[in-house]
C-alpha positions as CSV (number, residue, x, y, z in Angstrom):
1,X,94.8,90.7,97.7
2,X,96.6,93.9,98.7
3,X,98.1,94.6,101.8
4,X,99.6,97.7,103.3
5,X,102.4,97.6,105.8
6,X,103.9,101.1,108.0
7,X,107.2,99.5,109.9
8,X,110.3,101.1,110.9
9,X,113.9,99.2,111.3
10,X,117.4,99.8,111.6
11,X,120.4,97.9,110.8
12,X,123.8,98.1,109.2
13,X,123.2,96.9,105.5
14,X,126.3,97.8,103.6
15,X,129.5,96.9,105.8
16,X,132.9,98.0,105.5
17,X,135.6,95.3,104.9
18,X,132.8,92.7,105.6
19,X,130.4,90.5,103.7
20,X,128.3,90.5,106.7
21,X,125.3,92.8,107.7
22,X,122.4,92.6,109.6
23,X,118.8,94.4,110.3
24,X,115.8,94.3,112.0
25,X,112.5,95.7,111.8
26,X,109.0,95.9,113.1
27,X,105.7,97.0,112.1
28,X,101.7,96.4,111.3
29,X,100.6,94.8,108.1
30,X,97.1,95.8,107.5
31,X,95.8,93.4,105.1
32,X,91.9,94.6,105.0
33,X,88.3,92.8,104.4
34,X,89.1,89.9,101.7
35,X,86.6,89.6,98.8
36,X,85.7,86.6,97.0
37,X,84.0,86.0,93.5
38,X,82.0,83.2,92.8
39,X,80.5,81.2,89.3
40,X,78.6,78.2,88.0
41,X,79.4,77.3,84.4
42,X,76.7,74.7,83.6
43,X,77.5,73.8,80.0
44,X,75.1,71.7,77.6
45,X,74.2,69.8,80.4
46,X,72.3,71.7,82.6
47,X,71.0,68.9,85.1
48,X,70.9,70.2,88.6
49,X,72.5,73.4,86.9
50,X,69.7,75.6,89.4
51,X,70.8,73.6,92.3
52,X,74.3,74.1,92.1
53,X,73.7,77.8,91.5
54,X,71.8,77.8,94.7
55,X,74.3,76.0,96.6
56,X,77.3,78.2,95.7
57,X,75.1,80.9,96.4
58,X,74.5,79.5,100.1
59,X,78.1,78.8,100.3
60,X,79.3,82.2,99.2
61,X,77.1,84.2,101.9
62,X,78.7,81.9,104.4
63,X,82.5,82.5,103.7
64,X,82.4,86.1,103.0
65,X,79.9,86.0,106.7
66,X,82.7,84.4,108.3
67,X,85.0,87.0,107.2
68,X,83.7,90.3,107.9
69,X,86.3,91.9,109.9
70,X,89.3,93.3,108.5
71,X,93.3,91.8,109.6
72,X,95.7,93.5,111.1
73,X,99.1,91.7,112.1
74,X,102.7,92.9,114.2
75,X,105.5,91.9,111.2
76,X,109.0,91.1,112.9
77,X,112.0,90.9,111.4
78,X,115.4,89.7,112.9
């Protein structure tokens, strides 16, 4: 999954005469709709293969329905 993420910060990252820095930041992660893929691989034995199928089906609809709407976060960093 991809995510984007716009932010701004400031800091002090390269110190003189010191091993010591610091920085924060803050912005929004937009992470999007997630999409899932679903398969069956039945083999040679194919008993209850069509009901399987059918159940992973049914189960599919009802993750990706229960994640419709897309993310977006606040990222921190101290």
């Amino acid at each position: 999954m991809a995510f984007i993420l716009f932010g701004a910060g400031w800091g002090n990252a390269v110190a003189k005469g010191t091993n010591w820095s610091w920085n924060v930041g803050i912005g929004i992660l937009y992470i999007g709709k997630p999409k899932t893929t679903y398969s069956v691989s039945c083999g040679a034995v194919q008993v209850n293969c069509l009901r399987l199928q059918g159940d992973t089906t049914i189960e599919a609809a009802a993750f990706d329905g229960d994640r419709k709407e897309e993310r977006i976060g606040i990222v921190a960093q101290f």
